[in-house]
C-alpha positions as CSV (number, residue, x, y, z in Angstrom):
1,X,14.0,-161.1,-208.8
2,X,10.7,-159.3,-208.1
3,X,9.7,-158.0,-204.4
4,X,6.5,-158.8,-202.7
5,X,5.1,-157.0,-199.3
6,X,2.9,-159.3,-197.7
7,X,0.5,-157.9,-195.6
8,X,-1.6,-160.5,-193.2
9,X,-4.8,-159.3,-191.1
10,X,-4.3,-161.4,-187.8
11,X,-8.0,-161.0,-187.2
12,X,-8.9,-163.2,-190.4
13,X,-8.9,-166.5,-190.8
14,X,-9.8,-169.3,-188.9
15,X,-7.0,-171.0,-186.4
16,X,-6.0,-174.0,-188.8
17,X,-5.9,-171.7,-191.5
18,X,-3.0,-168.6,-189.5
19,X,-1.5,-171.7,-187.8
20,X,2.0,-171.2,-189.1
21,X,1.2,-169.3,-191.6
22,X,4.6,-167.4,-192.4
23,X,6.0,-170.9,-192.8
24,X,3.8,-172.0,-194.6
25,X,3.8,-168.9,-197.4
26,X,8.0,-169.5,-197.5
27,X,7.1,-173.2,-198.7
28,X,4.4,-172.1,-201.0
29,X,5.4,-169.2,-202.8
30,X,8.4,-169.6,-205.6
31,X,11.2,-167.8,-204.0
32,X,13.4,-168.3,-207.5
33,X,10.9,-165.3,-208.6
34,X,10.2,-163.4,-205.0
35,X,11.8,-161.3,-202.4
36,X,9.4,-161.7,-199.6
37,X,8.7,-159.1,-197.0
38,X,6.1,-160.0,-194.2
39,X,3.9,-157.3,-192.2
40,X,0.9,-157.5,-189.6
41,X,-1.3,-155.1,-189.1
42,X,-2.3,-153.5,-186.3
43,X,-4.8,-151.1,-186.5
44,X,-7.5,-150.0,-189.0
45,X,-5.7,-148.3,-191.5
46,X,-2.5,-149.8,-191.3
47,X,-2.9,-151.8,-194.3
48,X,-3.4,-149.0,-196.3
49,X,-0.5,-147.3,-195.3
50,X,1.7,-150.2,-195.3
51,X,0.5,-150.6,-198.8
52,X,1.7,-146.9,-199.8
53,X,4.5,-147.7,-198.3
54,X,5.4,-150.7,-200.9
55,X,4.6,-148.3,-204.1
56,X,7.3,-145.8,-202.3
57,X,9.4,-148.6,-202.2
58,X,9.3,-149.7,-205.6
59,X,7.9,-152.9,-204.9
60,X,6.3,-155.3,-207.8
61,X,3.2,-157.0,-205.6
62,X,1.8,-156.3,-202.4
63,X,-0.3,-159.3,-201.2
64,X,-3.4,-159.0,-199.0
65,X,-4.3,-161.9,-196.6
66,X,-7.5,-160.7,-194.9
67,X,-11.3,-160.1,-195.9
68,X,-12.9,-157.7,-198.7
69,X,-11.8,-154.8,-195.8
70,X,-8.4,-155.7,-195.8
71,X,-8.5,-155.5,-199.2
72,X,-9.7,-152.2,-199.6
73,X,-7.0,-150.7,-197.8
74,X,-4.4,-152.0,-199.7
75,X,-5.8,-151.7,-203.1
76,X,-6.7,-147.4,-201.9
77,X,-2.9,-147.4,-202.3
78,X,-2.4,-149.4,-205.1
79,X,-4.6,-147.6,-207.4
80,X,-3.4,-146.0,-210.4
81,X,0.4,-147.4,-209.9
82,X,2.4,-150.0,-211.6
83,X,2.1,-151.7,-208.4
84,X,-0.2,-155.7,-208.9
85,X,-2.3,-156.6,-206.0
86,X,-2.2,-160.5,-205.0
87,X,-5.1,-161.9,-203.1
88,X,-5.1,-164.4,-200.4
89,X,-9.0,-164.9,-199.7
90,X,-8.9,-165.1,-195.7
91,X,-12.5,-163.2,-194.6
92,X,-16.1,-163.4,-194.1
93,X,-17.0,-163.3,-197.4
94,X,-14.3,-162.9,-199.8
95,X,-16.6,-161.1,-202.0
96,X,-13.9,-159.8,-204.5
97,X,-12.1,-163.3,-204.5
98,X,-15.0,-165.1,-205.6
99,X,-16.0,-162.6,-208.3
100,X,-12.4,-162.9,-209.6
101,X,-12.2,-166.7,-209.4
102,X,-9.2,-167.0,-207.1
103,X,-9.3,-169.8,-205.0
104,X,-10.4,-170.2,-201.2
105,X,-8.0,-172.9,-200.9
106,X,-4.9,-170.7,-199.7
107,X,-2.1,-173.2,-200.9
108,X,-3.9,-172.9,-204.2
109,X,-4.5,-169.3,-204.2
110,X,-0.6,-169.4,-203.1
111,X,0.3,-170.8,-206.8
112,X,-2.1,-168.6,-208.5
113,X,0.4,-166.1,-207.3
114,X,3.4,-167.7,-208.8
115,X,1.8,-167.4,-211.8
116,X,1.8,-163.5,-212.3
117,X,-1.0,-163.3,-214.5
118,X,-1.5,-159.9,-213.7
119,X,-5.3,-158.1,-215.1
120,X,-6.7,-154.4,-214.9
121,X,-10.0,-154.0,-213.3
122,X,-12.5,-151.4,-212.4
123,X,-12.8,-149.5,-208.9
124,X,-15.4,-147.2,-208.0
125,X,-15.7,-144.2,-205.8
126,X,-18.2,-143.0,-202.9
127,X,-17.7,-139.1,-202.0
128,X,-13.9,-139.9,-203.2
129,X,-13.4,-143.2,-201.4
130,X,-13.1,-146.2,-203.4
131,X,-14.5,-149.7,-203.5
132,X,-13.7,-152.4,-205.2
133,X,-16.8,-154.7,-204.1
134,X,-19.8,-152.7,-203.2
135,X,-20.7,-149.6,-201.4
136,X,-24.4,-150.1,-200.3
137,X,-27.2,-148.0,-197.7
138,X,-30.1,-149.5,-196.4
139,X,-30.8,-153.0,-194.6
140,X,-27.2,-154.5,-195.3
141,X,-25.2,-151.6,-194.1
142,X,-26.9,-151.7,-190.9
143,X,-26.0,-155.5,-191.0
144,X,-23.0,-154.7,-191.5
145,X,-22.9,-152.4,-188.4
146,X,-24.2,-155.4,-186.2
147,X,-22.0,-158.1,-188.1
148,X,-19.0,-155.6,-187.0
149,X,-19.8,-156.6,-183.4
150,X,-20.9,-159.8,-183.3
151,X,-18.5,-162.3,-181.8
152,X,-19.5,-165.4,-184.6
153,X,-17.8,-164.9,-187.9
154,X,-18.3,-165.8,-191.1
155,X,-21.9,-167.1,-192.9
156,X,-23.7,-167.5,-189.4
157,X,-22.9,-165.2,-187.7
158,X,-23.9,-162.9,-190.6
159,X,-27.1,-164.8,-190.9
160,X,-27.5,-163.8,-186.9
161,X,-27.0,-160.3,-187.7
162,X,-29.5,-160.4,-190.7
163,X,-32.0,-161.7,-188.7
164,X,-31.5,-159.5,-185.3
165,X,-32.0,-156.5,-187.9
166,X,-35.0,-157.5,-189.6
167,X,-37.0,-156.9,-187.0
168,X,-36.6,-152.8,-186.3
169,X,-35.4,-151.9,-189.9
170,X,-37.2,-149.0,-192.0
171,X,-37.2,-148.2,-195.4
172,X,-35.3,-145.2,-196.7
173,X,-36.1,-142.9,-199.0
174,X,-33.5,-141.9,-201.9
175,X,-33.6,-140.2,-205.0
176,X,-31.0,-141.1,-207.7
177,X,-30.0,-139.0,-210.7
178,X,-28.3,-141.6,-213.7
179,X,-28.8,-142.2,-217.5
180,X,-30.2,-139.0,-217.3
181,X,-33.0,-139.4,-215.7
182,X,-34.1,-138.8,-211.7
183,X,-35.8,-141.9,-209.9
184,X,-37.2,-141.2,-206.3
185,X,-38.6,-144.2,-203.8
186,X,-37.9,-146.3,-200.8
187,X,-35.4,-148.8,-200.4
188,X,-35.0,-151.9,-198.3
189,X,-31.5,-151.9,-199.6
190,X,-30.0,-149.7,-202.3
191,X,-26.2,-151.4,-203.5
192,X,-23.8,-149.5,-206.2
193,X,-21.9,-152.9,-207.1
194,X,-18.2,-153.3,-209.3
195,X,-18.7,-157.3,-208.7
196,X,-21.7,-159.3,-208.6
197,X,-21.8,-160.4,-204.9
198,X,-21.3,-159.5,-201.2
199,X,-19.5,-162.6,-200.7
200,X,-19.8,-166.3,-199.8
201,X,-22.0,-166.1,-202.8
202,X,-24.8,-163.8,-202.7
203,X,-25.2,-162.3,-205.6
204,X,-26.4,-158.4,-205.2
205,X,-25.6,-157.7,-209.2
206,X,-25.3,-160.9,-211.0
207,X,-24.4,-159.0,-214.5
208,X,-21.5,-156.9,-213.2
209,X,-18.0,-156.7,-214.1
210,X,-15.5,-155.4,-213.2
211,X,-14.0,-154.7,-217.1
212,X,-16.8,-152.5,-218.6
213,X,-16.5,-149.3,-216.7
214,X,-19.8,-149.0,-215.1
215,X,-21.3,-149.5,-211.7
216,X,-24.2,-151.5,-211.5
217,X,-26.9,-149.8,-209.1
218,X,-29.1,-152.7,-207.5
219,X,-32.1,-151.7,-205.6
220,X,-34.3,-153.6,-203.7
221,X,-38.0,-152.1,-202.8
222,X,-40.0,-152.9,-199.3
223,X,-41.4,-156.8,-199.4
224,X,-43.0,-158.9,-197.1
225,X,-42.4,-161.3,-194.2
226,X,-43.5,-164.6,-196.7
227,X,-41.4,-163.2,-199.2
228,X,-38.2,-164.1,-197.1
229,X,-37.0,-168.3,-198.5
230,X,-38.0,-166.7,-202.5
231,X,-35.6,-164.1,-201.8
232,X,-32.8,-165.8,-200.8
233,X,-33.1,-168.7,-203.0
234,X,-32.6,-165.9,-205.7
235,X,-29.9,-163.8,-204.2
236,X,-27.8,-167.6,-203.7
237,X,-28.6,-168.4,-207.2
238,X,-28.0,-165.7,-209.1
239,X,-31.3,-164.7,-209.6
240,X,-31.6,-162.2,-207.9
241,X,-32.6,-159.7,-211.1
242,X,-35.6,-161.9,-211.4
243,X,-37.7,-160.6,-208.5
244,X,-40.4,-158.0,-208.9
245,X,-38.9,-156.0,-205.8
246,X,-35.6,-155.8,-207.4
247,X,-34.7,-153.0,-210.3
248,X,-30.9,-152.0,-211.6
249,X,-29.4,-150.0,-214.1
250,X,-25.8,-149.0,-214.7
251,X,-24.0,-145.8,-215.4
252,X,-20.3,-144.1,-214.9
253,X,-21.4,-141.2,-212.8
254,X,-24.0,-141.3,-210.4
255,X,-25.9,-139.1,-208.0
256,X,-27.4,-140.6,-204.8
257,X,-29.7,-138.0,-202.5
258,X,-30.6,-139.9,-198.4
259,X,-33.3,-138.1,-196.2
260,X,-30.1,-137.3,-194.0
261,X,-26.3,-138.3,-192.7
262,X,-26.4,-142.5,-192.9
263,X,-25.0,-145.5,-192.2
264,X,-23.3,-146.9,-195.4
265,X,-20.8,-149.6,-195.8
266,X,-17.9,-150.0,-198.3
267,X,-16.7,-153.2,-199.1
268,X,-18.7,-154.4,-196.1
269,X,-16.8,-152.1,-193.6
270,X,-19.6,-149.8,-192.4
271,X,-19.2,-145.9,-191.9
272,X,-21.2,-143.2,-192.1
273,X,-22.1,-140.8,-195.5
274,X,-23.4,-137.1,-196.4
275,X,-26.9,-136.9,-197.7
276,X,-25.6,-136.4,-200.9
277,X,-23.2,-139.3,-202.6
278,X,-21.4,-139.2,-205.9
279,X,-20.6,-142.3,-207.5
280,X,-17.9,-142.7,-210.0
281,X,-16.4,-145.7,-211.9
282,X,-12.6,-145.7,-212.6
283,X,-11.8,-147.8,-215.7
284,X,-9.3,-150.4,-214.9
285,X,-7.6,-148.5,-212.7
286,X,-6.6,-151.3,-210.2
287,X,-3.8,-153.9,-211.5
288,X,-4.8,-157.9,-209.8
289,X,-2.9,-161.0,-209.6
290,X,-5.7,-163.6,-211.6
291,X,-6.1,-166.7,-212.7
292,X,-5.4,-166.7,-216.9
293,X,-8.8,-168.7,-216.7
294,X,-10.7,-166.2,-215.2
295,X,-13.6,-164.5,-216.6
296,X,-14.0,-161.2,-215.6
């Protein structure tokens, strides 16, 4: 019999969804193939260390119920072990759910699990930190500052905290050094992407995967007001690669240079980097619990 650490973010999730939700996972989950353990976190952080905690341990799986955040915590300790991470898409976005087809429906995303169709995907790095979604300056990292505080979850209240920082944000100015060559400009929004969406399906970096061994670099130049509905109608239908304001490339090892110190996010968490950020891919260094339909 294989063990399992569950580890649940009580702040994720809607009511109906946590409503007796330990229950619900004994009922759900095949317990002819699992030893279940349950934890809760309380504090930032403590999913990452409850993860390490579960490779010490010897365990098989640890499974994260909680948003792209959540998510990263646990899979910082799981990289580079023989330890699987199971997902149980409970966030805002669910951006690395989505990219790796696992369902939004919990139940179902409960016998995906039993499954233990277990995949090797990519994970990058920011100054040493990892992602496993997207690590991005500019106009959505201070989004993701306001989103951080706003009482409405999920897609509107997201929408609210796009809007409330539309109308102070400034440009920055970066210079990137990749593919061997040195690129200088302004940025509404500058993303380094191992998946192809933010979550709830906008997609950043339509083309990326998460099996080739390259970050995606998406970067999106100043636009105006008008430009807005054409925008989003692109970024929610894949399109995004289509618009003259928006220009990518892809590389293993990158060099970012900001005018100073900066609000960043990871994942969608925000934080603050150094002016200068080196971005590395890790080749399927992360092991996933996945659907045997999935495309990655």
């Amino acid at each position: 019999m294989k063990r399992m650490m569950v580890i649940i973010n009580p702040k994720s999730g809607l009511f109906f969804q946590k409503r007796h939700l330990n229950e619900k996972i004994e009922r759900w989950i095949d317990k002819s193939k699992f030893s279940i353990s349950f934890h809760h976190t309380e504090y930032a952080g403590h999913a990452k260390e409850l993860a390490l905690q579960a490779v010490r341990e010897g365990m098989d799986y640890v499974v994260g119920i909680g948003g792209d955040g959540t998510l990263n915590e646990i899979a910082s300790s799981l990289v580079h072990t023989p330890v699987a991470m199971g997902i149980i898409p409970m966030g805002s976005g669910n951006g690395l759910a989505r990219h790796l087809g696992i369902p939004m429906d919990i139940k179902k995303a409960f016998s995906l699990l039993n499954q233990e169709h277990v995949e090797e995907i990519d994970y990058c790095t920011a100054n040493g930190k990892p992602f496993f979604c997207t690590f991005g300056v500019g106009y959505d990292a201070n989004v993701s500052v306001r989103f951080s505080h706003e009482k409405i979850r999920g897609k509107w209240g997201y929408l609210k905290s796009m809007w409330k920082e539309w109308v102070q944000f400034s440009p920055i100015p970066y210079t990137i050094s990749a593919q061997g060559e040195t690129i200088h400009g302004e940025a509404f929004m500058l993303n380094c992407a191992n998946i192809s969406q933010w979550g709830n399906g906008a997609y950043i970096s339509p083309e990326a995967s998460v099996k080739d061994g390259f970050c995606n670099i998406s970067i999106l130049a100043p636009f105006k007001f008008l430009h807005i509905p054409v925008l989003l109608y692109r970024i929610f239908f894949k399109r995004i690669h289509k618009d003259s304001s928006f220009s990518s490339f892809k590389d293993t090892h990158i060099m970012l240079s900001l005018a100073g110190e900066s609000v960043a996010h990871y994942d969608g968490e925000p934080c603050m980097v150094e002016k200068e950020v080196e971005i590395l891919t890790h080749h399927l260094g992360l092991k996933v619990i996945v659907s045997q339909k999935s495309n990655l």
